[in-house]
N, C-alpha and C positions, 0 to 999 in steps of 0.2 A: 504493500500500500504506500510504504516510504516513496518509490518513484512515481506513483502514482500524483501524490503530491506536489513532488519536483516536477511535472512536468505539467500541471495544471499553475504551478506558481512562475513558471519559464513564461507558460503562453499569455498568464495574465501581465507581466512582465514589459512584455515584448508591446503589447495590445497598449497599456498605460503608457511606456515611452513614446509608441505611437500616435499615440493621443494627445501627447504633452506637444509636441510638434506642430499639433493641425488647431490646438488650444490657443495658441497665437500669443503667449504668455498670458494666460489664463483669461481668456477676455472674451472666448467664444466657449459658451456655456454649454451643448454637451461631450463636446471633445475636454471638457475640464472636468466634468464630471467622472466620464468615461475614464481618464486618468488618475483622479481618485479613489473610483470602486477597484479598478486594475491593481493597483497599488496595494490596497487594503488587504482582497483576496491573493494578491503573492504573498505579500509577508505573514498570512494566517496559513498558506497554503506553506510555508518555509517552515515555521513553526513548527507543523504537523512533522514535518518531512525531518525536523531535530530529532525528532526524538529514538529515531533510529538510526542515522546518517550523521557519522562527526560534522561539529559548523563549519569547520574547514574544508572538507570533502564537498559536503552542500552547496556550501559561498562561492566554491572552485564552482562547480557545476551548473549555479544558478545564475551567474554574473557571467563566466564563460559563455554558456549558450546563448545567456539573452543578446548578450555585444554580437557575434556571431548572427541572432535572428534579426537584432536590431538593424543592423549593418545592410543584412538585406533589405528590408524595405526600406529603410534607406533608400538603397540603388534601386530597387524595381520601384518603390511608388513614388516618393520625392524626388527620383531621377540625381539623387544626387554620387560624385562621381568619385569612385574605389580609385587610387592608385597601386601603384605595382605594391610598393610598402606594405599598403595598407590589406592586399592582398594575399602579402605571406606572412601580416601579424596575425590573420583570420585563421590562414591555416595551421600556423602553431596552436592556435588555440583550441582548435578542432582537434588536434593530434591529440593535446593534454588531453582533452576531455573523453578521448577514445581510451587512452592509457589509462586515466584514473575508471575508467569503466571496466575497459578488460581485465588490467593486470594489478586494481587496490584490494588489497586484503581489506581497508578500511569500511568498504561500503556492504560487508558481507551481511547481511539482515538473519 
């Protein structure tokens, strides 16, 4: 159920930073809302997901994916533009988070 959690708090994650963007610095009322409830429900969904998953392991993987998902809409919906750099910080990150998945004793439930 731990990942279950991790990954309803990822998509809420993703969804609130997304929000926060289209929110115009808080000034267009349901993309601010939207990144409020977003928000709320990851760190209740994070919580959940402590209790079985070290905070370090979690934070690794919940901060990891979101930058990674965030990144993307980023590029696909605000067209905004990845350079090469920024390209192979994503895929390090991608790596960790394979590794901390495959090969952590930490995350054993």
């Amino acid at each position: 159920m731990a990942f279950i959690y991790l990954i309803i708090a990822i998509i809420a994650e993703v969804i609130a930073t997304s929000a926060m963007k289209a929110s115009n610095g808080f000034t267009v009322l349901a993309p601010s809302l939207l990144t409020i409830a977003g928000y709320a429900l990851a760190i209740y969904c994070l919580s959940l997901t402590m209790k079985s998953i070290p905070v370090g392991i979690t934070y690794a993987l919940w901060s990891g994916a979101g930058i990674v998902l965030v990144s993307l809409v980023g590029f696909f919906y605000y067209k905004q533009h990845l350079d090469f750099a920024a390209l192979i910080g994503l895929a390090f990150m991608i790596s960790g988070i394979l590794i901390i998945h495959v090969f952590s004793k930490s995350i054993e439930i």
